[in-house]
CHARMM internal coordinates of N, CA and C (Angstrom, degrees):
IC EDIT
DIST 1 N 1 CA 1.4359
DIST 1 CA 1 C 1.5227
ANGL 1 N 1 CA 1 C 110.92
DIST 1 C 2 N 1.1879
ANGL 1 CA 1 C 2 N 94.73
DIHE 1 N 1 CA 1 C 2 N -28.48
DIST 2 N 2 CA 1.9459
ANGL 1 C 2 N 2 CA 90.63
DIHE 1 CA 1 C 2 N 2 CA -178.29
DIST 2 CA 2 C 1.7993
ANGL 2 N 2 CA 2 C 119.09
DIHE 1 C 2 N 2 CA 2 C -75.56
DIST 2 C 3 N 1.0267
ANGL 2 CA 2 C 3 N 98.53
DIHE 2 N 2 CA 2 C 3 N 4.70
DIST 3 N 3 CA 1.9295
ANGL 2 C 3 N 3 CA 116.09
DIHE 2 CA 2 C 3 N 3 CA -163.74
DIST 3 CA 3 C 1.5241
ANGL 3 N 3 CA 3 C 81.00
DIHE 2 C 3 N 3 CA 3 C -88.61
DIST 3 C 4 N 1.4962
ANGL 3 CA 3 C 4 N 99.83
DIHE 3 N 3 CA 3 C 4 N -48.27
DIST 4 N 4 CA 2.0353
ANGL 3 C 4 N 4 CA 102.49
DIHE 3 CA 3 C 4 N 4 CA -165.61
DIST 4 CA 4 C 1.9577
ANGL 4 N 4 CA 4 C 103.01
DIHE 3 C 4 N 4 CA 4 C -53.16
DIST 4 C 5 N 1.5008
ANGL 4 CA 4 C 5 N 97.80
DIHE 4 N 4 CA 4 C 5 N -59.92
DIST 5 N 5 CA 1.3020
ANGL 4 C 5 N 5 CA 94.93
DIHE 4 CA 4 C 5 N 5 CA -165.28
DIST 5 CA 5 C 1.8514
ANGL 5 N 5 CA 5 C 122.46
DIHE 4 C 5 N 5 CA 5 C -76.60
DIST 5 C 6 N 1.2834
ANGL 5 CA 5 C 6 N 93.75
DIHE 5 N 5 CA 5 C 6 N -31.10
DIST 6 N 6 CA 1.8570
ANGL 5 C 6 N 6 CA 94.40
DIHE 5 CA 5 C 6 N 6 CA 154.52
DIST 6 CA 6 C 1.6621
ANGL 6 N 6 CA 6 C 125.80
DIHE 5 C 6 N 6 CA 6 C -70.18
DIST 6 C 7 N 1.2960
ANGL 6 CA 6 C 7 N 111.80
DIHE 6 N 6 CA 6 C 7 N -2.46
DIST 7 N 7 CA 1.4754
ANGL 6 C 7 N 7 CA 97.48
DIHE 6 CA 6 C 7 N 7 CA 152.64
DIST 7 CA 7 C 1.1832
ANGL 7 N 7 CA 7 C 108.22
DIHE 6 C 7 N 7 CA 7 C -112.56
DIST 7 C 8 N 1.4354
ANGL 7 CA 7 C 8 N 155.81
DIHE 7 N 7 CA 7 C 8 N 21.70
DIST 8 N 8 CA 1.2561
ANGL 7 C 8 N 8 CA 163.88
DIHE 7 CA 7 C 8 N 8 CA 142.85
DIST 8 CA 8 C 1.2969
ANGL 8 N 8 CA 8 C 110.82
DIHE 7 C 8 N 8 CA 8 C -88.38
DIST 8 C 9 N 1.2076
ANGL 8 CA 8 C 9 N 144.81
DIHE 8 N 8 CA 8 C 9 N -21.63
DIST 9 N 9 CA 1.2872
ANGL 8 C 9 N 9 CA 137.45
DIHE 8 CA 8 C 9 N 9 CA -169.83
DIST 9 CA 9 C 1.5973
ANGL 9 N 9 CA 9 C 122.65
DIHE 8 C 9 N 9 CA 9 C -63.94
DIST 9 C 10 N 1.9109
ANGL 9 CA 9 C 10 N 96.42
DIHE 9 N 9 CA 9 C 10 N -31.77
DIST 10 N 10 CA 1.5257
ANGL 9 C 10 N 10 CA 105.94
DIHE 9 CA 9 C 10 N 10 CA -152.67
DIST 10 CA 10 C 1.6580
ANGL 10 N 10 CA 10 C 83.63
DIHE 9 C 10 N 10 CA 10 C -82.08
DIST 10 C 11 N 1.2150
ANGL 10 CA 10 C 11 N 123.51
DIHE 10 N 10 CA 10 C 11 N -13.69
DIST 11 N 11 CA 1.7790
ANGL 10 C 11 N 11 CA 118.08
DIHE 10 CA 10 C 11 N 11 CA -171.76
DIST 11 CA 11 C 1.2038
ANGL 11 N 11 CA 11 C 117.19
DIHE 10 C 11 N 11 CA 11 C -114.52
DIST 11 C 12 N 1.4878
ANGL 11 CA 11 C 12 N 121.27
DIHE 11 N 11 CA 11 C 12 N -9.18
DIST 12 N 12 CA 1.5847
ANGL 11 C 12 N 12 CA 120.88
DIHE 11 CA 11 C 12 N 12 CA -165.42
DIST 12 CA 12 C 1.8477
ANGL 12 N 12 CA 12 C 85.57
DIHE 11 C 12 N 12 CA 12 C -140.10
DIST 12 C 13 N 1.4050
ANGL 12 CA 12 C 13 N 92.98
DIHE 12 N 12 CA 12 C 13 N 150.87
DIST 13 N 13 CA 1.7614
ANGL 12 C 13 N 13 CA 104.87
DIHE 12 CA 12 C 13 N 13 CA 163.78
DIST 13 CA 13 C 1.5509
ANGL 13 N 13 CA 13 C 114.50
DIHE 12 C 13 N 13 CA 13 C -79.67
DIST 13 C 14 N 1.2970
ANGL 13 CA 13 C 14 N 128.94
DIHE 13 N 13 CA 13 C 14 N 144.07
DIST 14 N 14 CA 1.7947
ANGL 13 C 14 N 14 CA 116.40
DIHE 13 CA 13 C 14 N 14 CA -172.79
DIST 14 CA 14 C 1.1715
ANGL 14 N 14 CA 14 C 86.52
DIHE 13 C 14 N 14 CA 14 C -48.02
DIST 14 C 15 N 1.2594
ANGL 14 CA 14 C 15 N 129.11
DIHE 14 N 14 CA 14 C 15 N -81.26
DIST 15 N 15 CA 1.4948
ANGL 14 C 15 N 15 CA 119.34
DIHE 14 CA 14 C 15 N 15 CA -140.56
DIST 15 CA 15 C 1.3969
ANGL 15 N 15 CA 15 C 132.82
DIHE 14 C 15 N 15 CA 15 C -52.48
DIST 15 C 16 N 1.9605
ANGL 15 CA 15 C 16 N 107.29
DIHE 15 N 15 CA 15 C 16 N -9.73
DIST 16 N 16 CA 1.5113
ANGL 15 C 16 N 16 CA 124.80
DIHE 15 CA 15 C 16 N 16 CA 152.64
DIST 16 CA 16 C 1.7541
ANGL 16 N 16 CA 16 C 106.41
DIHE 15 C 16 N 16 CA 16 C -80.44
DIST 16 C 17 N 0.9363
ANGL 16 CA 16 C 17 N 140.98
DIHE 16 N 16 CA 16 C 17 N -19.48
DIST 17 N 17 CA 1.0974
ANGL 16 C 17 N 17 CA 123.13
DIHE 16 CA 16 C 17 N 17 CA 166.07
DIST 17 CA 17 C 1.3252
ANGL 17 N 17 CA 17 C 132.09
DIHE 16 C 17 N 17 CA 17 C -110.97
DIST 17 C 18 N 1.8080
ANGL 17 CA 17 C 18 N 120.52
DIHE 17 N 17 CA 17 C 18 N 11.23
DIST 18 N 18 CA 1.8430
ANGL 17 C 18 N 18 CA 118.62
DIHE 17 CA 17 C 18 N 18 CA 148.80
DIST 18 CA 18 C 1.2277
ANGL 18 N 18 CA 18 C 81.11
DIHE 17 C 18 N 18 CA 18 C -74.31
DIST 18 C 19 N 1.4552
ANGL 18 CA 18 C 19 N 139.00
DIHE 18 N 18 CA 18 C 19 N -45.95
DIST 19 N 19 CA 1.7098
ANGL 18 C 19 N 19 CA 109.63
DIHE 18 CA 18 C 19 N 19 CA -153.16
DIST 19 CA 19 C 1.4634
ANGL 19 N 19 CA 19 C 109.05
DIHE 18 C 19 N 19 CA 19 C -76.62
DIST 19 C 20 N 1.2703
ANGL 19 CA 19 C 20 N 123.23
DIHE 19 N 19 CA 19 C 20 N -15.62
DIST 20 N 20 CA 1.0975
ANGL 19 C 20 N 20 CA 119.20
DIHE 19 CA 19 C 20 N 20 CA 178.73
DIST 20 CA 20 C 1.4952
ANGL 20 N 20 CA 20 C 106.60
DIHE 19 C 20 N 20 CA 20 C -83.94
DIST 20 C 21 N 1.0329
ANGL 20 CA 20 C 21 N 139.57
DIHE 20 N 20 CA 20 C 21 N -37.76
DIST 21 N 21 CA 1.8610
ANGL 20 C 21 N 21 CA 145.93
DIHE 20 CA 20 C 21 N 21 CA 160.22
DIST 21 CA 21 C 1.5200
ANGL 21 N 21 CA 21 C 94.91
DIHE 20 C 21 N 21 CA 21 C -35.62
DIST 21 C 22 N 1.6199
ANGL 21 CA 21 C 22 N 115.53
DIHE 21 N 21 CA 21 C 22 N -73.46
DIST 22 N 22 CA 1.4129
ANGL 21 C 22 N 22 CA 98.34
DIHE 21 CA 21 C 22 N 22 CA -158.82
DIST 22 CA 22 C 1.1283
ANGL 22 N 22 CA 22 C 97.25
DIHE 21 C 22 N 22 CA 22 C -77.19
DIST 22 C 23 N 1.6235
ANGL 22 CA 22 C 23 N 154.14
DIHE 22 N 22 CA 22 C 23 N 34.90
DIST 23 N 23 CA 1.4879
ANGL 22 C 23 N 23 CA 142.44
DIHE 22 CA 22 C 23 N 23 CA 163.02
DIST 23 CA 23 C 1.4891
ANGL 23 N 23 CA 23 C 93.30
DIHE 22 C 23 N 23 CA 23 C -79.44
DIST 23 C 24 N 1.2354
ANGL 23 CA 23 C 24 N 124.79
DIHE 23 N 23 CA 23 C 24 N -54.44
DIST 24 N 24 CA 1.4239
ANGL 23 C 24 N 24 CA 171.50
DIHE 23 CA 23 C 24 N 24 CA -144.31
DIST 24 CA 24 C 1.6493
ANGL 24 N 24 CA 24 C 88.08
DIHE 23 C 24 N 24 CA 24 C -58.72
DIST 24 C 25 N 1.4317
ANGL 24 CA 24 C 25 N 99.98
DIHE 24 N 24 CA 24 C 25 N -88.43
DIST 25 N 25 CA 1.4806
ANGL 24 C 25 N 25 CA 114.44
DIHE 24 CA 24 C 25 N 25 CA -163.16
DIST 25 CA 25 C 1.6232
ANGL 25 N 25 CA 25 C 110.37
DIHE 24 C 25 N 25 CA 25 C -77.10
DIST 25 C 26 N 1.0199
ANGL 25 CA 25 C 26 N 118.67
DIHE 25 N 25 CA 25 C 26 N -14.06
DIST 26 N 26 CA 1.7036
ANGL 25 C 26 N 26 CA 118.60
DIHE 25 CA 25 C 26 N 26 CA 145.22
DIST 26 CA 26 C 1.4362
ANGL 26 N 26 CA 26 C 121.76
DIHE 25 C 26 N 26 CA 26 C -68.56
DIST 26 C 27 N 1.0224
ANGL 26 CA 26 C 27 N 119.17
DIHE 26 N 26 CA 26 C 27 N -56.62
DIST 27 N 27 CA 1.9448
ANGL 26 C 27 N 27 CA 127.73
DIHE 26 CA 26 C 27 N 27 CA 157.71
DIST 27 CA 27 C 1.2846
ANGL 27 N 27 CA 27 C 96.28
DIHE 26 C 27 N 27 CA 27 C -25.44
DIST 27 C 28 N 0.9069
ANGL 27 CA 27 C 28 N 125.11
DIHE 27 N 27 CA 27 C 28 N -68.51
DIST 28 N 28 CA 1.6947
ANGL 27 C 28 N 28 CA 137.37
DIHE 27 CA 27 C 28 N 28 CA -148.70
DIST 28 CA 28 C 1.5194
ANGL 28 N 28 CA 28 C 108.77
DIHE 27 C 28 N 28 CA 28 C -84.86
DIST 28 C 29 N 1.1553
ANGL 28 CA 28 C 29 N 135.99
DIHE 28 N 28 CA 28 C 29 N -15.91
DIST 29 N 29 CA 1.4292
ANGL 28 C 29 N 29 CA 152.74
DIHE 28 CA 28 C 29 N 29 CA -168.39
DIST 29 CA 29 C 1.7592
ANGL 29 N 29 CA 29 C 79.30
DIHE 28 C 29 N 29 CA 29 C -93.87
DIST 29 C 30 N 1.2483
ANGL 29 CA 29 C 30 N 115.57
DIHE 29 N 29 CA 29 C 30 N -62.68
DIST 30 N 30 CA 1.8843
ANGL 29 C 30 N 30 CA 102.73
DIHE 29 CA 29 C 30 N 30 CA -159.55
DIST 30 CA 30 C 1.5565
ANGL 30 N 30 CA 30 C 87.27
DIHE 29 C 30 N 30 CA 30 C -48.51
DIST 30 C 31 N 0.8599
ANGL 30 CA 30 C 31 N 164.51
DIHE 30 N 30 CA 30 C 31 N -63.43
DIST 31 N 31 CA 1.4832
ANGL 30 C 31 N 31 CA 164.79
DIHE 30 CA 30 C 31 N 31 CA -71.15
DIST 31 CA 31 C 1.5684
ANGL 31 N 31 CA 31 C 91.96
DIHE 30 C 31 N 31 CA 31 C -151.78
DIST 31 C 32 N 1.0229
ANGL 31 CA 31 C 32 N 106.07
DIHE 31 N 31 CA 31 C 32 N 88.14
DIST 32 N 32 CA 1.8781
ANGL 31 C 32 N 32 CA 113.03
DIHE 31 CA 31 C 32 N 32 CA 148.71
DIST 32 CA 32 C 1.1220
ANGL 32 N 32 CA 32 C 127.09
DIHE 31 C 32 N 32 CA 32 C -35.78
DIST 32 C 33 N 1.3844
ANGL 32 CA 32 C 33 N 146.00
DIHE 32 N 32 CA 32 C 33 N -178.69
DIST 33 N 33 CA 1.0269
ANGL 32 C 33 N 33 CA 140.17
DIHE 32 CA 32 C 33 N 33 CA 142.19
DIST 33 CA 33 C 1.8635
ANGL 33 N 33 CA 33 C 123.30
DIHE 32 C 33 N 33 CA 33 C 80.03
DIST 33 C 34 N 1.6951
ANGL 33 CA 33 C 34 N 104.77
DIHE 33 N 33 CA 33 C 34 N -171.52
DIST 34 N 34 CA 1.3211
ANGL 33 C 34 N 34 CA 81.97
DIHE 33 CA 33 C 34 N 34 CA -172.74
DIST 34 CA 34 C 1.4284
ANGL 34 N 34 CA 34 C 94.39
DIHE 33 C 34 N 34 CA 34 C -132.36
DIST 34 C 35 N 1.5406
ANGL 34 CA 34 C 35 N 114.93
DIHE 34 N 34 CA 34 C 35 N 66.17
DIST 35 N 35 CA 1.2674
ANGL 34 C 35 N 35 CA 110.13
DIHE 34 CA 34 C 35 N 35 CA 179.24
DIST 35 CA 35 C 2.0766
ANGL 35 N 35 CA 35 C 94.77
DIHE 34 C 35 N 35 CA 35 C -126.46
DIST 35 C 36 N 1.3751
ANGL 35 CA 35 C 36 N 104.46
DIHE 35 N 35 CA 35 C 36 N 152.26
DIST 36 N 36 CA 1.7067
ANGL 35 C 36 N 36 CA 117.74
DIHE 35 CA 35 C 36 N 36 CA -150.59
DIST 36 CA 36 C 1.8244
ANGL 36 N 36 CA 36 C 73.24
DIHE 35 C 36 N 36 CA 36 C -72.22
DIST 36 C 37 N 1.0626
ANGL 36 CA 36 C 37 N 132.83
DIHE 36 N 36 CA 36 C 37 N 164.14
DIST 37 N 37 CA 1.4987
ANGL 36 C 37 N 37 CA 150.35
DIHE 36 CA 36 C 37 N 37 CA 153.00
DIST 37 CA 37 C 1.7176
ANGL 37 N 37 CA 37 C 109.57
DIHE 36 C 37 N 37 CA 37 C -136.05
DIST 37 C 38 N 1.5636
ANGL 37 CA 37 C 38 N 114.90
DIHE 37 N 37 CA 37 C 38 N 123.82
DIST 38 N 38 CA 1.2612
ANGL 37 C 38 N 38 CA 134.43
DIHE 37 CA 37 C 38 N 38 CA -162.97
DIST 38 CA 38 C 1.9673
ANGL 38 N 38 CA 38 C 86.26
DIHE 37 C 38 N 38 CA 38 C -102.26
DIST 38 C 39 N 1.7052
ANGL 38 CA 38 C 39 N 104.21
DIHE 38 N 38 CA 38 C 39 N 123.95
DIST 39 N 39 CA 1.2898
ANGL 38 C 39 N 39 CA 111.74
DIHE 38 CA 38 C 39 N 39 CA 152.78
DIST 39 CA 39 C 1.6325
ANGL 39 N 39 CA 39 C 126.56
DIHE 38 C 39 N 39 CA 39 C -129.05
DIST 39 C 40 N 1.2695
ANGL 39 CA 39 C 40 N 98.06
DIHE 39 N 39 CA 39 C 40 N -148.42
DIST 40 N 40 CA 1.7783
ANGL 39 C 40 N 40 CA 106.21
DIHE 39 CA 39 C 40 N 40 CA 179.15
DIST 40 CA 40 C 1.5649
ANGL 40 N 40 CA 40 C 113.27
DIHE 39 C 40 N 40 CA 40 C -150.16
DIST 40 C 41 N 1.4224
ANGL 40 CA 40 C 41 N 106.40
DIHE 40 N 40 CA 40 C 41 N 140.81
DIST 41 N 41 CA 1.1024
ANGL 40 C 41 N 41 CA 97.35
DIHE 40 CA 40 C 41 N 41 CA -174.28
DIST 41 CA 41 C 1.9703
ANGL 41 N 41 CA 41 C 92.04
DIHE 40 C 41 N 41 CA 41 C -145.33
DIST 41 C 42 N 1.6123
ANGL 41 CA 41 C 42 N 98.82
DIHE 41 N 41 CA 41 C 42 N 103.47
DIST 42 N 42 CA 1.4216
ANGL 41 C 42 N 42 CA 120.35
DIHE 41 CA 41 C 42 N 42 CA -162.31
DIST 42 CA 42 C 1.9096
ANGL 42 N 42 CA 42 C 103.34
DIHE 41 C 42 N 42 CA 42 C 43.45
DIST 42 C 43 N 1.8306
ANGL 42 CA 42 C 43 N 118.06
DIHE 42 N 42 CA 42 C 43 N -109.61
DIST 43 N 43 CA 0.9600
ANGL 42 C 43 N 43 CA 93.86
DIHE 42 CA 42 C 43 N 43 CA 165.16
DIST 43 CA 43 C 1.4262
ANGL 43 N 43 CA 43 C 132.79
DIHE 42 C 43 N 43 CA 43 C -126.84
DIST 43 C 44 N 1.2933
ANGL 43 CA 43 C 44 N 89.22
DIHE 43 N 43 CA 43 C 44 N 64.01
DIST 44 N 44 CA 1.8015
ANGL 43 C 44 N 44 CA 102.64
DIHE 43 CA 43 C 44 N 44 CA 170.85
DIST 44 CA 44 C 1.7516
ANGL 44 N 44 CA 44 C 96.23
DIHE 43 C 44 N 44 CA 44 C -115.60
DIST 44 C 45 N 1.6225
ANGL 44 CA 44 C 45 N 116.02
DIHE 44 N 44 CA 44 C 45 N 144.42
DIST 45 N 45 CA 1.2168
ANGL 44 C 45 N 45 CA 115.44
DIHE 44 CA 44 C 45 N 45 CA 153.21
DIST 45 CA 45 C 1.8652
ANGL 45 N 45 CA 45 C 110.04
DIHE 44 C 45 N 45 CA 45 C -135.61
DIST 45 C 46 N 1.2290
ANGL 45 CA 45 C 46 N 88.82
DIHE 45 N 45 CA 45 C 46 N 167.85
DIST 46 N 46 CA 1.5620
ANGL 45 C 46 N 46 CA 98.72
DIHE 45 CA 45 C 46 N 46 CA -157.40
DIST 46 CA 46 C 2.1423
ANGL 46 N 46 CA 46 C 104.05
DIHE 45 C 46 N 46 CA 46 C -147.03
DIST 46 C 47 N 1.2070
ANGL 46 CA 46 C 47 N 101.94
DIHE 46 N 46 CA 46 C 47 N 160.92
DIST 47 N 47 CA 1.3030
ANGL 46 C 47 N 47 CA 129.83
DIHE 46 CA 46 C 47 N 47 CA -152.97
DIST 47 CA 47 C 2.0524
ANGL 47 N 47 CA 47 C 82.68
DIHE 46 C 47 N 47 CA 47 C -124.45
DIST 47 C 48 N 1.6659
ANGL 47 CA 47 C 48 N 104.98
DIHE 47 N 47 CA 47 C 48 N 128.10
DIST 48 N 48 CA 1.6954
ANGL 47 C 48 N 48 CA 72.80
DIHE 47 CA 47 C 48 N 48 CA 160.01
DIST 48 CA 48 C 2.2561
ANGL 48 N 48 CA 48 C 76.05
DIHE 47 C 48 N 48 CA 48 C 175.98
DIST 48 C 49 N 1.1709
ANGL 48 CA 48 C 49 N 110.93
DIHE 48 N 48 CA 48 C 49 N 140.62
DIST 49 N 49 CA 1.4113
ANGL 48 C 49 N 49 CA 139.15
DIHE 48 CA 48 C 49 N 49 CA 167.66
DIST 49 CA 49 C 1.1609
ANGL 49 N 49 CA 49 C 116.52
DIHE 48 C 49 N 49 CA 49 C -75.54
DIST 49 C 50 N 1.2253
ANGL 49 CA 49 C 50 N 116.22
DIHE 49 N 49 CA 49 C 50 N 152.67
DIST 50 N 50 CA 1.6198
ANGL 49 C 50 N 50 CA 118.73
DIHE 49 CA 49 C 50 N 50 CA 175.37
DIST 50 CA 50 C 1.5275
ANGL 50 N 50 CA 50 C 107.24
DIHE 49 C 50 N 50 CA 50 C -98.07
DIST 50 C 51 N 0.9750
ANGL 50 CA 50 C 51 N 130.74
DIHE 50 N 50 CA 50 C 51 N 160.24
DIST 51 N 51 CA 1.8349
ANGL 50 C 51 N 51 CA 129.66
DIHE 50 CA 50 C 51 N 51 CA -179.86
DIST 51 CA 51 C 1.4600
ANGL 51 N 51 CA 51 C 90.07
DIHE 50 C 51 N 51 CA 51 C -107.45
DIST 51 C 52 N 1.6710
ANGL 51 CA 51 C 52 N 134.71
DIHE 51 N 51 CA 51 C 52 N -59.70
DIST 52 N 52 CA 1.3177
ANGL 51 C 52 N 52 CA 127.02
DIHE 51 CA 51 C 52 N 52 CA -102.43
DIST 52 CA 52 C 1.2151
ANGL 52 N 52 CA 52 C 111.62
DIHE 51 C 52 N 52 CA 52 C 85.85
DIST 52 C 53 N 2.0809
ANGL 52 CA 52 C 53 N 100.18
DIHE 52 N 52 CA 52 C 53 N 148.55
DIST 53 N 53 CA 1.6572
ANGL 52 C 53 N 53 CA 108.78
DIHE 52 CA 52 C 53 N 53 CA 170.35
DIST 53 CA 53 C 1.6122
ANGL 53 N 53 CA 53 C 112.22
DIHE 52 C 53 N 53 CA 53 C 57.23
DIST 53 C 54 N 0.9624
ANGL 53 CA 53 C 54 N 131.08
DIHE 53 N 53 CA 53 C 54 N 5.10
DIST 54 N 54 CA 1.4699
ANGL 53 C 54 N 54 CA 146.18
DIHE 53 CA 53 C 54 N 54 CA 156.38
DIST 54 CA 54 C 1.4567
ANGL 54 N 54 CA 54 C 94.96
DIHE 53 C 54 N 54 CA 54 C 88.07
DIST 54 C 55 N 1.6381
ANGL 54 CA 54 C 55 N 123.29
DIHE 54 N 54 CA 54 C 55 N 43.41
DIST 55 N 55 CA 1.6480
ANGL 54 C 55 N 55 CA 111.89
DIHE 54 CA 54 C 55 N 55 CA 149.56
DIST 55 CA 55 C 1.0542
ANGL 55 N 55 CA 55 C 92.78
DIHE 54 C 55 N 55 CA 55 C -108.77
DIST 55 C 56 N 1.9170
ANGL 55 CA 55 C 56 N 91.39
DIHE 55 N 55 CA 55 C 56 N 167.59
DIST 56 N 56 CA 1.7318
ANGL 55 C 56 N 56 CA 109.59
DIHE 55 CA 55 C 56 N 56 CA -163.85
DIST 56 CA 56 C 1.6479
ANGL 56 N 56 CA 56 C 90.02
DIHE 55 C 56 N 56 CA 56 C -142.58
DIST 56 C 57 N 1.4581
ANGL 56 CA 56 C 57 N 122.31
DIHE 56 N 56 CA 56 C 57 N 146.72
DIST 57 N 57 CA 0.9869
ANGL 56 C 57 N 57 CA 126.18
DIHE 56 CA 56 C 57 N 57 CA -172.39
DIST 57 CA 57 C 1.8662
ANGL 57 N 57 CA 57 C 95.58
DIHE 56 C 57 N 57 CA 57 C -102.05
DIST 57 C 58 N 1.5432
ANGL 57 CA 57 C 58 N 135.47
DIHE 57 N 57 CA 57 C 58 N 109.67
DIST 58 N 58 CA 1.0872
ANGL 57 C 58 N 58 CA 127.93
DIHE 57 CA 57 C 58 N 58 CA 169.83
DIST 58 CA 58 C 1.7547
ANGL 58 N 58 CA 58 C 123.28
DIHE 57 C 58 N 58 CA 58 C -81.66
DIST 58 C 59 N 1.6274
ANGL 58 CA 58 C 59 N 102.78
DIHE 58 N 58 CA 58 C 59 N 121.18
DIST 59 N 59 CA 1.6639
ANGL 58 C 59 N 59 CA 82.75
DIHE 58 CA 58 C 59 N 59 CA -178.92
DIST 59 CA 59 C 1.2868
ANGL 59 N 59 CA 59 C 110.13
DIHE 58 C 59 N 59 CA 59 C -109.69
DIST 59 C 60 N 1.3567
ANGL 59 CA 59 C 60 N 118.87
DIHE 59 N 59 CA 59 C 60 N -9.26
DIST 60 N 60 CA 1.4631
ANGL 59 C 60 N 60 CA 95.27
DIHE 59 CA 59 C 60 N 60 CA 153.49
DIST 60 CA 60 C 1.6828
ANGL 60 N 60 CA 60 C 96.01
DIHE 59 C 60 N 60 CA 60 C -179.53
DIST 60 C 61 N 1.5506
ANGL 60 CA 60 C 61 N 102.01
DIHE 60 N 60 CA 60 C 61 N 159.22
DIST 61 N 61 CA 1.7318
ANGL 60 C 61 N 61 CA 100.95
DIHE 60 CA 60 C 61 N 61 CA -179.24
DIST 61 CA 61 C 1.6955
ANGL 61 N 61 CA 61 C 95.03
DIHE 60 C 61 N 61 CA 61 C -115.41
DIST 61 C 62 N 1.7142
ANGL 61 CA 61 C 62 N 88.18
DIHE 61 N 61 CA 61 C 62 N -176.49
DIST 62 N 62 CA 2.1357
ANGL 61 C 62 N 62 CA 78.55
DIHE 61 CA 61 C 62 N 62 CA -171.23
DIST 62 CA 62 C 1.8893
ANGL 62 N 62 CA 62 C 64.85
DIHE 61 C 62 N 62 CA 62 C -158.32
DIST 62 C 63 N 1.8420
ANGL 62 CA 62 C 63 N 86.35
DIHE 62 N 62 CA 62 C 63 N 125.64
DIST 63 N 63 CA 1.4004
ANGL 62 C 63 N 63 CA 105.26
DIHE 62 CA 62 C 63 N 63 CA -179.69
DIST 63 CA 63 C 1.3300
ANGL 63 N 63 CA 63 C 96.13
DIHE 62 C 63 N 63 CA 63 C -102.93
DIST 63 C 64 N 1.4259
ANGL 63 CA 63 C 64 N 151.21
DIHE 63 N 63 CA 63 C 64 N 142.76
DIST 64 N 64 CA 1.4086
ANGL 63 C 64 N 64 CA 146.44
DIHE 63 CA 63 C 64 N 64 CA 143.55
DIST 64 CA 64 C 1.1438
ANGL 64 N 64 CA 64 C 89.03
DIHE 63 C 64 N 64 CA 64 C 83.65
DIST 64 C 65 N 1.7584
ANGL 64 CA 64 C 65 N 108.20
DIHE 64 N 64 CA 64 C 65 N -122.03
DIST 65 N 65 CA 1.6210
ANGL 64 C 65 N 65 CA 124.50
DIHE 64 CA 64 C 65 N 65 CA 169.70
DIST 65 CA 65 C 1.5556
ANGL 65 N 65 CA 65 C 112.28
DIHE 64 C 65 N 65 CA 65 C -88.81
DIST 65 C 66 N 1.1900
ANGL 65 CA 65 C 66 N 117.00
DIHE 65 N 65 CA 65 C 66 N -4.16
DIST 66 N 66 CA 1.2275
ANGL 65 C 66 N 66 CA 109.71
DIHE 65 CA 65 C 66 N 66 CA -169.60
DIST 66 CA 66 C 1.1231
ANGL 66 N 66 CA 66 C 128.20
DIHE 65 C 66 N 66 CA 66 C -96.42
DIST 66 C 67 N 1.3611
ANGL 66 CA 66 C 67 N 139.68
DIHE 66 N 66 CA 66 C 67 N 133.70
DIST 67 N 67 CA 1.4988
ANGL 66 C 67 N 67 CA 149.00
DIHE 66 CA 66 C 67 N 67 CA -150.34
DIST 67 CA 67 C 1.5676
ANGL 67 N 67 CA 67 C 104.74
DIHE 66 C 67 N 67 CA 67 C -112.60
DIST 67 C 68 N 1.2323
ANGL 67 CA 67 C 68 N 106.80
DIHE 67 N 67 CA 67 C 68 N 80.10
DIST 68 N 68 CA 1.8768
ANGL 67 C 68 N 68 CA 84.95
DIHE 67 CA 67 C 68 N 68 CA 163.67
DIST 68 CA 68 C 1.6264
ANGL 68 N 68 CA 68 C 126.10
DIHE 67 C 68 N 68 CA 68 C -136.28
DIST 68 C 69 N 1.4136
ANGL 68 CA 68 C 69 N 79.57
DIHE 68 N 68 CA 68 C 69 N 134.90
DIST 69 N 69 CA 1.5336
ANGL 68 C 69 N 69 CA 90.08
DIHE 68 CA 68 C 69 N 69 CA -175.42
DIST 69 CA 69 C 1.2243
ANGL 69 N 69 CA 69 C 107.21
DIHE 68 C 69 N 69 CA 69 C -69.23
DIST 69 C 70 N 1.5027
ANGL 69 CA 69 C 70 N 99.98
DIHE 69 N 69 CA 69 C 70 N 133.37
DIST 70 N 70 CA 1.5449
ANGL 69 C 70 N 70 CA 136.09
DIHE 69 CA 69 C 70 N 70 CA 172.71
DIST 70 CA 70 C 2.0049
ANGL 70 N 70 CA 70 C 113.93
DIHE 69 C 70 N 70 CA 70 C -85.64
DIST 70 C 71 N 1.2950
ANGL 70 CA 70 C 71 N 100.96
DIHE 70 N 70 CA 70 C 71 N -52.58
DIST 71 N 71 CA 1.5791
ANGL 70 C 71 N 71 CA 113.37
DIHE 70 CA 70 C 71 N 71 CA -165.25
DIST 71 CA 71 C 1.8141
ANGL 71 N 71 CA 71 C 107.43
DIHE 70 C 71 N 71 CA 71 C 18.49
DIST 71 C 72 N 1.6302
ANGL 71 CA 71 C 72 N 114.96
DIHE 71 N 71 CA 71 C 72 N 88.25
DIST 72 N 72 CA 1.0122
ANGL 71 C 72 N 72 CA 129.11
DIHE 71 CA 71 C 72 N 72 CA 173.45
DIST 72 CA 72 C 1.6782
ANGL 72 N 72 CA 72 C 128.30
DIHE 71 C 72 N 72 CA 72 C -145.64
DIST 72 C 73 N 1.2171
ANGL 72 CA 72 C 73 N 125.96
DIHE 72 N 72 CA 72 C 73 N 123.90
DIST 73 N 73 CA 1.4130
ANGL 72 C 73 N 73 CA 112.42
DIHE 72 CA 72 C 73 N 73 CA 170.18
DIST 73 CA 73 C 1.1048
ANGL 73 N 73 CA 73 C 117.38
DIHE 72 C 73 N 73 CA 73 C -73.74
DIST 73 C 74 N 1.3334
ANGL 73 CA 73 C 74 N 111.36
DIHE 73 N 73 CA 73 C 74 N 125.10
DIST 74 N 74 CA 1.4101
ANGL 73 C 74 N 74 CA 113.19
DIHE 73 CA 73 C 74 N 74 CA 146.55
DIST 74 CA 74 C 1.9478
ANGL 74 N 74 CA 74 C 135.57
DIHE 73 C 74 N 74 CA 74 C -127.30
END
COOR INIT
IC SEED 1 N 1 CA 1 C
IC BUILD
């Protein structure tokens, strides 16, 4: 989990990015299975898998224009 928020930190304030985690791992809970589902959350969007047990594998969020891969469980 700390991989997620040290590559989000340098662009988002924590408290934009737990809220953006739990957007994340609720998104990802509707979604069964183990296929990646791409959403949005106002204007952040993100790439991210379901595990089970409510982890989600993130592969990457895209802030503004910017694309960065995360690839982290949390």
């Amino acid at each position: 989990m700390n991989k997620f928020f040290d590559y989000l930190a340098y662009d988002l304030p924590l408290h934009k990015v737990r809220e953006l985690l739990d957007y994340i791992r609720r998104f990802a809970a509707v979604f069964a299975g183990d296929m990646p589902v791409e959403g949005k959350m106002g204007e952040y969007a993100f790439c991210a898998t379901p595990l089970g047990e409510g982890a989600v594998r993130v592969h990457w969020v895209k802030i503004g224009r910017e694309l960065i891969a995360v690839d982290a469980v949390v």
